[in-house]
C-alpha positions, 0 to 999 in steps of 0.5 A: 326149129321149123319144120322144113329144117327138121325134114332136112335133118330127118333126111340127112340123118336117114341117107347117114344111117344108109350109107353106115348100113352100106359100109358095114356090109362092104366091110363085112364082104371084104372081111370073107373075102381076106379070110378066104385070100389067107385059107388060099395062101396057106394052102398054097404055102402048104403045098409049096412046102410039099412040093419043095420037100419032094424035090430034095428028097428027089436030089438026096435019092439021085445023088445017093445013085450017083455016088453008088455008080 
């Protein structure tokens, strides 16, 4: 192999090897951005949850006056 040919390898493979790092590091990023997409969702669903709980209990009260009147 001559050494021009050699070169144009070495570079090729050292621009490959960057753009790995570069990938790894993206994917690294957008992982930590799902996991905090997915804590935000299950909070939200948790305080869906709650709120959804207080409006029925707010339902059972009034109907409970309703039916005292």
């Amino acid at each position: 192999m001559e050494d021009a040919d050699l070169h144009d390898l070495t570079s090729k493979l050292e621009l490959l090897i960057q753009r790995v790092e570069q990938l790894k590091a993206d994917n690294r990023l957008l992982l930590a951005n799902e996991k905090a997409w997915r804590e935000e969702r299950a909070h939200l669903i948790e305080k869906n949850e709650m709120a959804r709980h207080k409006v029925e209990s707010m339902i059972s009260r009034l109907k409970a006056l309703e039916q005292d009147s």
